[in-house]
Legacy VTK file of the C-alpha trace (Angstrom):
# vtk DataFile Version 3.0
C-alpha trace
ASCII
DATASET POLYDATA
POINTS 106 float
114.939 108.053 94.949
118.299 109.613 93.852
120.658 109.887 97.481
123.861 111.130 97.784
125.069 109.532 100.884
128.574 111.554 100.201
127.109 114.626 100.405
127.866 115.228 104.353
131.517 114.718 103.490
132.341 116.147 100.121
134.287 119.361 100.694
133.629 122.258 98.466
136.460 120.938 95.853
134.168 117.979 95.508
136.934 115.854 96.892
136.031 113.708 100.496
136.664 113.660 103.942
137.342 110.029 105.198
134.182 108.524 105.610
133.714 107.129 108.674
131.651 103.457 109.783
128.075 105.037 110.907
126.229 102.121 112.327
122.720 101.334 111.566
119.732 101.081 114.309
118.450 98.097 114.465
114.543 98.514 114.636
111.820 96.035 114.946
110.547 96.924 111.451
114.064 95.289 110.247
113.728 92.668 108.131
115.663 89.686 107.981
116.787 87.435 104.777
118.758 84.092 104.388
121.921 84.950 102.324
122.152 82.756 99.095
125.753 82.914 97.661
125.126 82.974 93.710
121.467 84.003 94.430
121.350 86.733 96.436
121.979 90.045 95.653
122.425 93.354 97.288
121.396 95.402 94.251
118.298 93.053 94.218
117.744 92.678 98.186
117.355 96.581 97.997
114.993 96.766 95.231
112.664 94.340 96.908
112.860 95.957 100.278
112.897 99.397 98.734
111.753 99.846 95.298
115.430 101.214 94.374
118.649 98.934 93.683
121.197 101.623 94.865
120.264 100.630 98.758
122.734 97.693 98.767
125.423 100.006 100.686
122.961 100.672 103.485
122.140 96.807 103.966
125.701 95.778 104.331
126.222 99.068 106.503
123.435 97.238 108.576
125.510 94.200 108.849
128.956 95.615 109.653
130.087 91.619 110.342
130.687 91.181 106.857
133.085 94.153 106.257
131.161 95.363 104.030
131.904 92.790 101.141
129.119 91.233 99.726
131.386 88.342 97.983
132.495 87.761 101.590
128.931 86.981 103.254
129.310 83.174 104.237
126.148 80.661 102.544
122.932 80.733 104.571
124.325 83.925 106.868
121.062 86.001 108.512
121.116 89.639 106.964
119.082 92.323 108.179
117.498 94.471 105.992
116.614 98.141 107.869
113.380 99.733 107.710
111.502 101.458 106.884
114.269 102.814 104.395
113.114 107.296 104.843
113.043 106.802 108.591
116.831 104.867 108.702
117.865 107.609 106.041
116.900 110.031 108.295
118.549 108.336 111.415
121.345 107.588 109.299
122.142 111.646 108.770
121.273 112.711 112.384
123.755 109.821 113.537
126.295 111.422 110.665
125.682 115.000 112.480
126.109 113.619 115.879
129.648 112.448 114.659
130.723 115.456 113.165
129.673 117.436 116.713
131.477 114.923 118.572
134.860 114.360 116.528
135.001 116.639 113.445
135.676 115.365 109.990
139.272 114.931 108.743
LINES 1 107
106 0 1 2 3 4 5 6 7 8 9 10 11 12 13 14 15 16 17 18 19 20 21 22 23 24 25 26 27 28 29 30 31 32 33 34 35 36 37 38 39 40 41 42 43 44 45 46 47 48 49 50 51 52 53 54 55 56 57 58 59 60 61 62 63 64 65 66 67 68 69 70 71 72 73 74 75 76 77 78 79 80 81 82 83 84 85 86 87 88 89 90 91 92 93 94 95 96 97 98 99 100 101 102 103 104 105
Protein backbone atom coordinates (compact mmCIF):
# COMPACT_ATOMS: atom_id res chain seq x y z
CA UNK A 1 0.00 0.00 0.00
CA UNK A 2 1.82 3.20 -1.17
CA UNK A 3 0.87 6.19 1.83
CA UNK A 4 1.92 9.48 1.88
CA UNK A 5 1.62 10.38 5.45
CA UNK A 6 3.02 14.07 4.33
CA UNK A 7 0.39 14.69 2.25
CA UNK A 8 -1.86 16.70 4.97
CA UNK A 9 1.09 19.04 5.35
CA UNK A 10 2.85 19.56 2.08
CA UNK A 11 1.93 23.04 0.84
CA UNK A 12 1.34 23.54 -2.79
CA UNK A 13 5.30 24.30 -3.37
CA UNK A 14 5.73 20.76 -2.19
CA UNK A 15 7.67 22.12 0.72
CA UNK A 16 6.11 21.19 4.61
CA UNK A 17 4.43 22.60 7.34
CA UNK A 18 6.01 21.44 10.72
CA UNK A 19 4.70 18.24 11.37
CA UNK A 20 3.32 17.93 14.46
CA UNK A 21 3.39 14.56 17.23
CA UNK A 22 -0.25 12.95 16.38
CA UNK A 23 -0.64 10.26 18.94
CA UNK A 24 -1.83 6.87 18.20
CA UNK A 25 -5.12 5.14 19.84
CA UNK A 26 -4.38 2.51 21.61
CA UNK A 27 -7.02 -0.27 20.72
CA UNK A 28 -7.49 -3.71 22.00
CA UNK A 29 -6.61 -5.16 18.58
CA UNK A 30 -2.93 -3.65 19.39
CA UNK A 31 -0.45 -5.95 19.40
CA UNK A 32 2.38 -6.14 21.55
CA UNK A 33 6.18 -7.40 20.79
CA UNK A 34 9.37 -7.83 22.99
CA UNK A 35 12.03 -5.43 21.51
CA UNK A 36 15.29 -7.36 20.53
CA UNK A 37 18.20 -4.84 20.04
CA UNK A 38 20.18 -6.37 16.92
CA UNK A 39 17.03 -8.47 16.11
CA UNK A 40 14.29 -6.49 15.86
CA UNK A 41 13.37 -4.36 13.29
CA UNK A 42 10.87 -1.71 12.50
CA UNK A 43 11.00 -2.20 8.73
CA UNK A 44 10.45 -5.95 9.60
CA UNK A 45 7.92 -5.51 12.71
CA UNK A 46 5.72 -3.69 10.02
CA UNK A 47 5.90 -6.19 7.38
CA UNK A 48 4.80 -8.91 9.72
CA UNK A 49 2.02 -6.93 11.26
CA UNK A 50 1.13 -5.40 7.93
CA UNK A 51 2.29 -6.99 4.85
CA UNK A 52 4.29 -3.59 4.00
CA UNK A 53 7.83 -2.54 5.54
CA UNK A 54 7.19 1.29 5.21
CA UNK A 55 4.82 1.06 8.58
CA UNK A 56 7.84 1.36 10.92
CA UNK A 57 7.04 5.28 11.41
CA UNK A 58 3.54 4.49 12.61
CA UNK A 59 4.83 1.81 15.26
CA UNK A 60 7.27 4.13 16.87
CA UNK A 61 4.50 6.97 16.51
CA UNK A 62 2.58 4.33 18.69
CA UNK A 63 5.27 4.33 21.22
CA UNK A 64 6.07 8.04 21.59
CA UNK A 65 8.46 6.88 24.85
CA UNK A 66 11.15 6.15 22.63
CA UNK A 67 11.34 9.53 20.76
CA UNK A 68 10.90 8.09 17.96
CA UNK A 69 14.46 6.45 17.57
CA UNK A 70 14.50 3.01 16.96
CA UNK A 71 18.43 2.69 17.92
CA UNK A 72 17.22 4.22 21.20
CA UNK A 73 14.53 1.45 22.26
CA UNK A 74 16.20 -0.12 25.48
CA UNK A 75 16.69 -4.46 25.20
CA UNK A 76 13.53 -6.38 26.06
CA UNK A 77 11.26 -2.88 26.02
CA UNK A 78 7.22 -3.83 25.31
CA UNK A 79 6.25 -2.18 21.86
CA UNK A 80 2.87 -1.94 20.68
CA UNK A 81 2.11 -2.58 17.37
CA UNK A 82 -1.51 -0.70 16.28
CA UNK A 83 -4.18 -2.39 14.54
CA UNK A 84 -5.71 -3.12 12.46
CA UNK A 85 -3.30 -0.88 10.27
CA UNK A 86 -6.65 0.84 7.54
CA UNK A 87 -8.69 1.53 10.65
CA UNK A 88 -5.48 3.45 12.69
CA UNK A 89 -4.73 5.07 9.15
CA UNK A 90 -7.95 6.28 9.12
CA UNK A 91 -7.95 7.47 12.85
CA UNK A 92 -4.62 8.67 12.27
CA UNK A 93 -6.00 11.42 9.46
CA UNK A 94 -9.27 12.32 11.32
CA UNK A 95 -6.95 12.96 14.49
CA UNK A 96 -4.57 15.06 11.81
CA UNK A 97 -7.94 17.08 10.79
CA UNK A 98 -9.00 17.56 14.29
CA UNK A 99 -5.54 19.35 14.80
CA UNK A 100 -5.62 21.47 11.98
CA UNK A 101 -9.44 22.72 13.18
CA UNK A 102 -8.15 23.23 16.51
CA UNK A 103 -4.61 25.01 15.98
CA UNK A 104 -3.89 25.55 12.26
CA UNK A 105 -0.72 24.43 10.61
CA UNK A 106 2.39 26.66 10.63
Amino acid sequence: MLYDRYKKFRKEDGTLYKVPFIPITKRSSDKYITYRRGKTRMDNVSYEAYGDANFGWLILQANPEYSGFEFEIPEGSIIRVPLPLQVVLNGYENDIENYKTIYGLY
